[in-house]
Backbone as CSV, one residue per row, in Angstrom:
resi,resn,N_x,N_y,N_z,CA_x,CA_y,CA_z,C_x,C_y,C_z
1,UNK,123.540,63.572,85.404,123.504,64.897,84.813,122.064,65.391,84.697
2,UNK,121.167,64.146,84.122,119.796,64.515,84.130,119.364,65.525,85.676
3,UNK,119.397,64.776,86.396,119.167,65.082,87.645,119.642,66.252,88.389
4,UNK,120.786,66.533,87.856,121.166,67.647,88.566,120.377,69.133,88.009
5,UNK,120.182,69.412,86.517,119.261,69.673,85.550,117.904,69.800,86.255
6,UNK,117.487,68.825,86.509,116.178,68.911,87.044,116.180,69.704,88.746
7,UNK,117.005,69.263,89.023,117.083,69.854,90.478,117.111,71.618,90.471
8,UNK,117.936,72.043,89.118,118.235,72.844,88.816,117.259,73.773,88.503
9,UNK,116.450,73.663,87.804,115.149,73.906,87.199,113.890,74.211,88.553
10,UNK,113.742,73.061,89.271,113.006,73.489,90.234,113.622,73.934,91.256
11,UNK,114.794,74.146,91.701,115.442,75.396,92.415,114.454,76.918,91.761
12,UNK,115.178,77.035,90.714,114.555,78.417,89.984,113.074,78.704,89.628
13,UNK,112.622,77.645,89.634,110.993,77.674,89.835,110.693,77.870,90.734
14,UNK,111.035,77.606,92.322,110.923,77.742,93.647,110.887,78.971,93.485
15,UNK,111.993,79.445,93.030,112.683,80.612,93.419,111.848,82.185,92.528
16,UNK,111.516,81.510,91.626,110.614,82.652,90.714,109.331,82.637,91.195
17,UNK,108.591,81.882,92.332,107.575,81.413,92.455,107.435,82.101,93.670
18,UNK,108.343,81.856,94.551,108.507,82.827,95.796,108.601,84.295,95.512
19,UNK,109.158,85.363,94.543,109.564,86.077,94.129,108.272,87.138,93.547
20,UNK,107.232,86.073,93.246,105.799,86.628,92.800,105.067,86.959,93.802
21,UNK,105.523,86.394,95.134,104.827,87.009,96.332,105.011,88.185,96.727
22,UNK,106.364,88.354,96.922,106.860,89.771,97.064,107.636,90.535,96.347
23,UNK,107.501,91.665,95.781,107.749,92.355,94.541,107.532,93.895,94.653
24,UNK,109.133,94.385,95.484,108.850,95.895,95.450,108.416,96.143,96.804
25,UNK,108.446,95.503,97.739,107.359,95.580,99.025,106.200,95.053,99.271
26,UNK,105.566,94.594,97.859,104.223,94.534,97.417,104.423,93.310,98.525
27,UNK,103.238,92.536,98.920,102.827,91.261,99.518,101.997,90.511,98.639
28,UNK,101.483,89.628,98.073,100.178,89.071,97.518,99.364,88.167,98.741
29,UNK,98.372,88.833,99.183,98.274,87.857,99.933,97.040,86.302,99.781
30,UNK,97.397,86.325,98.063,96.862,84.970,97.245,98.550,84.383,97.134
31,UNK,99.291,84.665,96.954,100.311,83.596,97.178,101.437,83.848,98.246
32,UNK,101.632,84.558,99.046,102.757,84.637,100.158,102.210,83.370,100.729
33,UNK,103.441,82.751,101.311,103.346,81.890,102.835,102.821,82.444,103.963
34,UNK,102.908,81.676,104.875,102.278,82.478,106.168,103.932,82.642,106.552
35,UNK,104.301,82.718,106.461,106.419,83.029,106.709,106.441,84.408,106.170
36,UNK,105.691,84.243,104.815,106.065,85.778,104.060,105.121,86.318,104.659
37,UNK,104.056,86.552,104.580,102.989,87.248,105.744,103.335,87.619,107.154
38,UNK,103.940,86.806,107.573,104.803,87.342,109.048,105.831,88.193,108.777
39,UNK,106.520,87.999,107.800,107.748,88.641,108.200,107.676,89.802,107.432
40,UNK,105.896,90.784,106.875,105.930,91.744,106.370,106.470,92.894,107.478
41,UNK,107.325,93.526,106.770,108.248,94.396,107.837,107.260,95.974,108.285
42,UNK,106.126,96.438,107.672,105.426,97.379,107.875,104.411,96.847,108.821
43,UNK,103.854,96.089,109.206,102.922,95.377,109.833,103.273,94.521,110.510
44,UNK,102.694,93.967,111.738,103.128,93.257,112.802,102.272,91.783,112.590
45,UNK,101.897,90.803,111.290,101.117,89.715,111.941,101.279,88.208,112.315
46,UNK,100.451,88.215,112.907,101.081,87.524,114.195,100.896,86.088,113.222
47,UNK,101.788,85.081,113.693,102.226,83.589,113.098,100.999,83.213,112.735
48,UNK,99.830,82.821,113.677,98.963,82.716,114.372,97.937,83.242,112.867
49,UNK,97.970,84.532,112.466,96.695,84.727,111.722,97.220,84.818,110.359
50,UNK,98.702,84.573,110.200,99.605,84.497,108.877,98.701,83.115,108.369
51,UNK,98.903,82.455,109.387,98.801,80.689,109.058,97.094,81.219,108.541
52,UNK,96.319,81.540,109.465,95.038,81.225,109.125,94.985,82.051,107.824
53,UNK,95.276,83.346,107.767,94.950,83.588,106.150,95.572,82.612,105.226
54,UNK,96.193,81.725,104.862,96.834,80.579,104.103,95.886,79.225,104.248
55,UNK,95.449,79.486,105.291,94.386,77.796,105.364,93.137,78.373,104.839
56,UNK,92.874,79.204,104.919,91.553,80.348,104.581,91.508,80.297,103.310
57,UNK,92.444,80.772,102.760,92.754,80.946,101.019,92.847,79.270,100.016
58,UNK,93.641,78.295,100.977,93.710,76.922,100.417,92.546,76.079,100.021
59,UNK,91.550,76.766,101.484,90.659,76.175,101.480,89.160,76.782,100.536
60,UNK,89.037,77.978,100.647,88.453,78.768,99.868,88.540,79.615,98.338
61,UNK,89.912,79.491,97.779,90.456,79.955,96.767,90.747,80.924,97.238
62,UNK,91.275,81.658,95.872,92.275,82.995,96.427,91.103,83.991,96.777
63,UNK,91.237,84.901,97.456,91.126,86.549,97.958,90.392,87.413,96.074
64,UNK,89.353,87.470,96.441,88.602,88.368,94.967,88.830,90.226,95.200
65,UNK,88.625,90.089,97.327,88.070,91.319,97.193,88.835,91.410,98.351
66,UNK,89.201,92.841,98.646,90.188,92.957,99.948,89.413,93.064,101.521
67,UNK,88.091,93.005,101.579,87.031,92.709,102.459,86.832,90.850,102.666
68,UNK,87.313,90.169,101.632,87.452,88.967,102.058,87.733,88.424,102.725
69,UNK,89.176,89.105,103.280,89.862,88.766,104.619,89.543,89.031,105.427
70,UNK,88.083,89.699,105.514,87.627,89.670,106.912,86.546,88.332,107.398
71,UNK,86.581,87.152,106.173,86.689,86.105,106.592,86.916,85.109,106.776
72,UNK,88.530,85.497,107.409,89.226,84.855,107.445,89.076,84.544,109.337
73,UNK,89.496,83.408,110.046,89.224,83.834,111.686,90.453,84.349,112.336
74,UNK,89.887,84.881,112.865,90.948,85.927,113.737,91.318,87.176,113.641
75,UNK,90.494,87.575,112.200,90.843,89.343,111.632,89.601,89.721,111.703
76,UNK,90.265,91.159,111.887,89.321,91.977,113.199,89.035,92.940,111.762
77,UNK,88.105,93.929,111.885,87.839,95.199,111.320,89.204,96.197,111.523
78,UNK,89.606,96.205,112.712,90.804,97.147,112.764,92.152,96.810,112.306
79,UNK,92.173,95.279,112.417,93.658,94.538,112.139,93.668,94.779,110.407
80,UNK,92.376,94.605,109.536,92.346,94.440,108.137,92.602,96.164,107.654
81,UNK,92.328,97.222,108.743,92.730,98.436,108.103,93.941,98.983,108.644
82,UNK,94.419,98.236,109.236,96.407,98.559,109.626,96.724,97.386,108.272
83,UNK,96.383,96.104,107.998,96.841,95.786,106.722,96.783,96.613,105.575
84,UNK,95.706,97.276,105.381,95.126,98.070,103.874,95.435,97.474,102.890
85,UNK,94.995,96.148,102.659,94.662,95.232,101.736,94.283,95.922,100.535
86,UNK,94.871,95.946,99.182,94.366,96.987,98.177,94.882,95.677,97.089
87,UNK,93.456,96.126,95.762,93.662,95.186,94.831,94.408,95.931,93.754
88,UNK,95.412,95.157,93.270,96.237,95.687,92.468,96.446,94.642,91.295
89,UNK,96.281,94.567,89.957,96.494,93.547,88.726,95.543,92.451,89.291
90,UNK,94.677,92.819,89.882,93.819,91.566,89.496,94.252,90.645,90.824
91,UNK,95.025,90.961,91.937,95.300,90.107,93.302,94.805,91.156,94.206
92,UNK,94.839,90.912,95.664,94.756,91.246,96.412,96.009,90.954,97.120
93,UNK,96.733,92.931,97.676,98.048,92.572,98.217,98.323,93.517,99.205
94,UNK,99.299,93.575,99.545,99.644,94.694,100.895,101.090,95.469,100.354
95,UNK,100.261,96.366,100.298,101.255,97.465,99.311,102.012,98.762,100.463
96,UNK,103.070,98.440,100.670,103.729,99.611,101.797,102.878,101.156,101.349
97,UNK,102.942,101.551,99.986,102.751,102.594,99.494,101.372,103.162,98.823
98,UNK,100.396,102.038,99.439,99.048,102.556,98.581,98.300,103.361,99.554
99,UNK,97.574,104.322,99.397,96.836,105.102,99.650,95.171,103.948,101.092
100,UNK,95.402,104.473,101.947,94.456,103.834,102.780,93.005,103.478,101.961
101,UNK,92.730,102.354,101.721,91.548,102.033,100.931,90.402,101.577,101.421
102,UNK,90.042,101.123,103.104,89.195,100.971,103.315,88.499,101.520,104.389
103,UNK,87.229,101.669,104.514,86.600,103.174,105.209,86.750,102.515,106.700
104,UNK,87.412,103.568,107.837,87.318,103.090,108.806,86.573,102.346,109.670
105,UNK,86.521,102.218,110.858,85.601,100.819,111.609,84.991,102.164,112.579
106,UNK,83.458,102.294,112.607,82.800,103.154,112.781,83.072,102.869,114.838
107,UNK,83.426,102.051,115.197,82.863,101.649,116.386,84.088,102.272,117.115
């Protein structure tokens, strides 16, 4: 009985834990997977730079500033303003609905 209890518990912890990633459309991209990062439905990114923003972040701590991710490898100046990475409560996330926040790529 114990056990099932416990199983129980971290089911719903999983599950509330996953749930903080995405919220409303929102993305966090301090806690999405590279799964949830791919499969943002407004944006196209590729497996490939899902993963690296996640080894990027593991390895470096979370995302302070939404220019961070530009060093991350494989994101470009243009790829980070089709994301429009915008800080919202104190994360950095990918918001379907926020207003374009970073000044275009002059080149």
């Amino acid at each position: 009985m114990k056990k099932i209890v416990l199983t129980l518990c971290i089911v719903v912890m999983v599950a509330l834990a996953g749930g903080m990633a995405w919220a409303g459309g929102i993305v966090s991209f301090n806690k999405a997977t590279a799964e949830e990062l791919a499969a943002i439905e407004d944006v196209s990114i590729p497996a490939d730079l899902a993963k690296a923003i996640v080894e990027y972040r593991t390895a470096n701590g979370p995302f302070k500033e939404p220019t961070d991710l530009l060093k991350v490898p494989g994101m470009t100046q243009d790829f980070i303003e089709e994301l429009n990475p915008v800080e919202k409560d104190g994360d950095i996330v990918f918001d379907p609905d926020a207003e374009p926040a970073l000044a275009p790529s002059k080149c």
